[in-house]
C-alpha positions, -999 to +999 in steps of 0.1 A: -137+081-639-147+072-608-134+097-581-110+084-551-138+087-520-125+097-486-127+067-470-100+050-497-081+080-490-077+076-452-073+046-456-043+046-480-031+075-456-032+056-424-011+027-447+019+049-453+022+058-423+024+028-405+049+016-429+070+040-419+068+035-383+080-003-389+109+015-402+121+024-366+121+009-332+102+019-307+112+048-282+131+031-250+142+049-220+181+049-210+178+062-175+145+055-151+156+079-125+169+057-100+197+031-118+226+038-143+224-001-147+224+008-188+254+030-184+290+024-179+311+051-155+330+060-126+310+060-094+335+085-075+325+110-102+290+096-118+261+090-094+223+094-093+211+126-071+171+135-071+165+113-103+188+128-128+224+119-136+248+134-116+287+140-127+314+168-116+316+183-084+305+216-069+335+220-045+365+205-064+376+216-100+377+188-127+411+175-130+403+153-162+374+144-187+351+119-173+325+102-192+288+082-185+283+057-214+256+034-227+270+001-224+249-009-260+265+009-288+246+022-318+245+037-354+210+054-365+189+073-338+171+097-328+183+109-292+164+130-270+175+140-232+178+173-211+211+185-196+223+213-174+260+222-169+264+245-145+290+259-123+316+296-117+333+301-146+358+323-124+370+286-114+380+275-147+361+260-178+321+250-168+319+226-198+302+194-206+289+176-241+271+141-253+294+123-270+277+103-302+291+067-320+316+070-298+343+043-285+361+044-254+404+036-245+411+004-229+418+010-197+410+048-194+385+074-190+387+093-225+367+086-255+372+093-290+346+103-316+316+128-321+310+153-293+278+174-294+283+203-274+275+221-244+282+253-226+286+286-231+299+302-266+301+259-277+264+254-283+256+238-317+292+231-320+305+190-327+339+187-315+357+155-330+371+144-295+403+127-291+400+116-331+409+146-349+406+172-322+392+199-338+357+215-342+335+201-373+312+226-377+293+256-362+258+268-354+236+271-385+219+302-365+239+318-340+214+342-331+188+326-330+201+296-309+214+326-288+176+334-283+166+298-268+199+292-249+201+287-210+236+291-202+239+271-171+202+259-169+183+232-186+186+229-223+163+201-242+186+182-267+172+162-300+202+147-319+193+129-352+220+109-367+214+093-399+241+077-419+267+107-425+244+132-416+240+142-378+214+171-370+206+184-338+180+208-322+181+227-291+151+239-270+133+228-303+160+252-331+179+240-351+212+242-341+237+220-358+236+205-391+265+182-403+277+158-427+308+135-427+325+138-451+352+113-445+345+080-455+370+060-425+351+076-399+329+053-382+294+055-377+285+034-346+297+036-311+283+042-275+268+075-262+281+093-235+276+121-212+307+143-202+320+162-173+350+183-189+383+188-172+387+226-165+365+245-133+342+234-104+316+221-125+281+195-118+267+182-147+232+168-145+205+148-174+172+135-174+148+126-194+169+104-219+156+082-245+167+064-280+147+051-310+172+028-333+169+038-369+174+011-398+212+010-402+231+023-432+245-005-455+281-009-454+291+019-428+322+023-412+324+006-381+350+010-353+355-028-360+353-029-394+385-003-398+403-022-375+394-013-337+402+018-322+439+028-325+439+017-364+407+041-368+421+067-352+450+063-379+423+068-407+413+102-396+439+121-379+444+157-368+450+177-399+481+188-401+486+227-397+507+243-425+536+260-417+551+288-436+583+297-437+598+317-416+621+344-417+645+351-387+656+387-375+683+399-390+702+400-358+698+369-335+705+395-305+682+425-312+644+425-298+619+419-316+593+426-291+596+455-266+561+460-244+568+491-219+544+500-197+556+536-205+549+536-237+522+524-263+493+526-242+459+533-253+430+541-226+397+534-226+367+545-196+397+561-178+426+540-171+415+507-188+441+495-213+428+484-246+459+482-267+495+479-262+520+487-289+551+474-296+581+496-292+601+480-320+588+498-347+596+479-372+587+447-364+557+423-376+542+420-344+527+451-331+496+457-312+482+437-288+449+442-280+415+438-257+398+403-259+357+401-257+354+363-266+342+342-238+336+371-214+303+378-203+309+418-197+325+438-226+359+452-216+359+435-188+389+414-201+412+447-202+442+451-173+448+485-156+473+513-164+490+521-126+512+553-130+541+563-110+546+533-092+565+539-063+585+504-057+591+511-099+606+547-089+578+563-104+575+539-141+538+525-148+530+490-147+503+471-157+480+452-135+465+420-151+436+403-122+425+374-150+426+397-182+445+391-212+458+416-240+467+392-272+481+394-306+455+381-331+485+364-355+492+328-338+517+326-370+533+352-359+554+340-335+560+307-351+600+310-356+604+308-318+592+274-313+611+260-346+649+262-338+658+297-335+657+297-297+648+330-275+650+349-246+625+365-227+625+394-201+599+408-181+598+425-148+565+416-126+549+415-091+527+389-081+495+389-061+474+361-045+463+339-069+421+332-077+421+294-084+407+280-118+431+258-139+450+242-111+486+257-112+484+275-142+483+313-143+499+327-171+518+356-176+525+352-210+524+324-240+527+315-275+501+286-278+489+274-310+451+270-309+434+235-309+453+202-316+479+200-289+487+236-280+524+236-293+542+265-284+557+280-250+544+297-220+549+312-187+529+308-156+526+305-118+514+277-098+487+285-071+508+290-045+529+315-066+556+293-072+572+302-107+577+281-140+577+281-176+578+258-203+573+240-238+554+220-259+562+201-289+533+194-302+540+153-303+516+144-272+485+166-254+492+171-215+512+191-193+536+179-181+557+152-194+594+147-211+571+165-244+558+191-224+585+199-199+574+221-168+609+245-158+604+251-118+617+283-103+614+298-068+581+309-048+575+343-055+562+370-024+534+388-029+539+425-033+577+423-042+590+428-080+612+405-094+633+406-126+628+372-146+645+361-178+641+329-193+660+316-223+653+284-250+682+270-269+683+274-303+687+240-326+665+211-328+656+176-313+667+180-276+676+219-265+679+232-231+653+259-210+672+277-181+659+313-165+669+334-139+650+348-105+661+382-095+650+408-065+646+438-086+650+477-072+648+508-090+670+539-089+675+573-108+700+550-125+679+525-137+675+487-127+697+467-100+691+431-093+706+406-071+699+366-074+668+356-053 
């Protein structure tokens, strides 16, 4: 037989492989450096500064997602760009993410579909934005992404969506790996950079550019399920399950008592790690220190204050943007489904550090992701009082689902007795609380109306 000489073998080589390459486009630039002619956006938030793509603010906090996006939509590609979100996370969230076959609202600034992510803790996530508003999958190597990270530097992005399959690599890892599993999801849309509502943050990209891939035959298309509100239909939220739930026995007796007293466990000295509920029977018990998100252990744990003198000598608890939480969101689910409650807490306020505009809770019962049902209460910037609920129909704060319950301005320094109350029933129920001076005696607790 006569033997296959190099030459043939190169040859055949060479062949394959420029079949392949008639395959795909060629790689075109979306951004030059100097126009965002290709993109559509918002010029008070999107501009060019020293050739990269400029969005967000470093003075102002983000009051709402904004978004830069190619004005050609498309289905198969290979992406490649660079990003850098940066900004103090003490102001709020420093988030951004490239949003992938992707379609924008009439008339607004949101988008709905894929969004790769980026910032800290939501590397090699894809959140489904605005579609079915949760996350769709998770790093495939945590740690080792960890490795090639830059927080709040300049992280080199390959994305590589190929009919239901979308794969992306960070600083050259593999960091995402996912595939659609639902077949009325569509598979073509714009890409888009984001600036996400939350803290004082810039976003910046360079260095972006596209090859089209053949399309998939037959793939879902925004137009082919029917534009955008009909596809949104077609994949919805998921909705959460809700077990029953059985009330107290009595409708009057606590079922949460958290006493500064009481229930305490320390940590490095006067650091509070847990706090137990005094009602000992009761589901709910401890709530405890909270790492996630922070980037120095503990650090998230409020401080035990003994024999606090405007408290006649009690202890309080002294909260400067910490949280102690109860890991069960179920838990609390009976309070938000007709039973009604009442709350009571005694508190001082300080001066406010300013991150979400207006919102600094004191406590809450929000159900993670979707729409954050539950109830909460907080304290605008200026220290003005409120608390309020949320249904869970619409996403916002605040509106006739997500009613915001104004009370007075609160001085620094002074404590103040506050109880707040939710009718019990369903449909339409009212919210009402109370303001009080509070002092403290040998004999306890007096108030008078504020």
């Amino acid at each position: 037989m006569r033997p296959l000489n190099f030459f043939t073998a190169a040859f055949l080589f060479a062949a394959s492989l420029n079949s392949h390459a008639q395959d795909s486009g060629s790689e075109v630039s979306l951004f030059d450096g100097q126009s965002l002619e290709q993109w559509t956006y918002d010029p008070a938030v999107w501009r060019v500064e020293d050739g990269l793509i400029t969005g967000g603010s470093t003075t102002e906090n983000i009051k709402q997602n904004f978004y830069i996006a190619t004005k050609k939509s498309y289905q198969n590609f290979e992406l490649k760009f660079s990003i850098k979100c940066s900004g103090e996370p003490k102001t709020g969230l420093i988030n951004s993410g490239i949003q992938l076959r992707s379609l924008r609202f009439p008339g607004g600034a949101d988008m709905a579909g894929y969004q790769v992510d980026c910032g800290d803790t939501w590397f090699g996530k894809i959140w489904d934005e605005s579609r079915r508003n949760r996350m769709m999958t998770t790093p495939v190597d945590p740690e080792a992404l960890a490795k090639v990270v830059d927080v709040f530097g300049w992280n080199h992005y390959r994305i590589l969506a190929e009919g239901l399959r979308i794969r992306v690599w960070i600083n050259e890892v593999l960091a995402t790996d996912f595939t659609e599993t639902n077949p009325k999801v569509a598979l073509d849309g714009h890409i888009a950079a984001q600036v996400n509502k939350g803290g004082v943050t810039l976003v910046q990209v360079k260095d972006v550019s596209i090859v089209e891939l053949p399309a998939t035959a037959d793939a879902p298309t925004w137009q082919s399920l029917g534009g955008l509100e009909k596809a949104l239909e077609q994949a919805p939220p998921a909705k959460k399950k809700r077990r029953k739930v059985k009330l107290p026995k009595s409708s009057t007796g606590p079922i949460l008592d958290l006493d500064a007293d009481k229930g305490v466990t320390l940590e490095d000295g006067d650091r509070v790690s847990i706090w137990r509920n005094q009602v000992a029977d009761a589901k709910v018990q401890d709530f405890v220190k909270r790492d996630e998100g922070r980037k120095e252990a503990g650090s998230g744990r409020p401080t035990l204050k003994k024999n606090v003198a405007a408290l006649n000598g009690h202890s309080s608890l002294e909260f400067l943007q910490q949280e102690l939480v109860h890991m069960d969101e179920d838990a609390f689910d009976h309070l938000t489904q007709g039973s009604g409650n009442t709350w009571i807490t005694v508190l001082s306020v300080q001066a406010q550090r300013i991150g979400l505009k207006d919102v600094n809770s004191f406590f809450g019962n929000l159900e993670n992701g979707e729409r954050y049902s539950g109830f909460w209460g907080a304290l605008n910037d200026d220290n003005t009082l409120w608390w309020g609920a949320r249904n869970g129909l619409t996403f916002g704060r605040f509106d006739k689902n997500n009613p915001q319950l104004l009370g007075p301005k609160l001085k620094v320094g002074k404590f103040y007795l506050i109880a707040g109350r939710m009718g019990a029933g369903q449909g339409v129920v009212r919210l009402f609380f109370r303001v009080f001076f509070a002092r403290f005696s040998a004999l306890g607790i007096q108030a008078h109306r504020g």
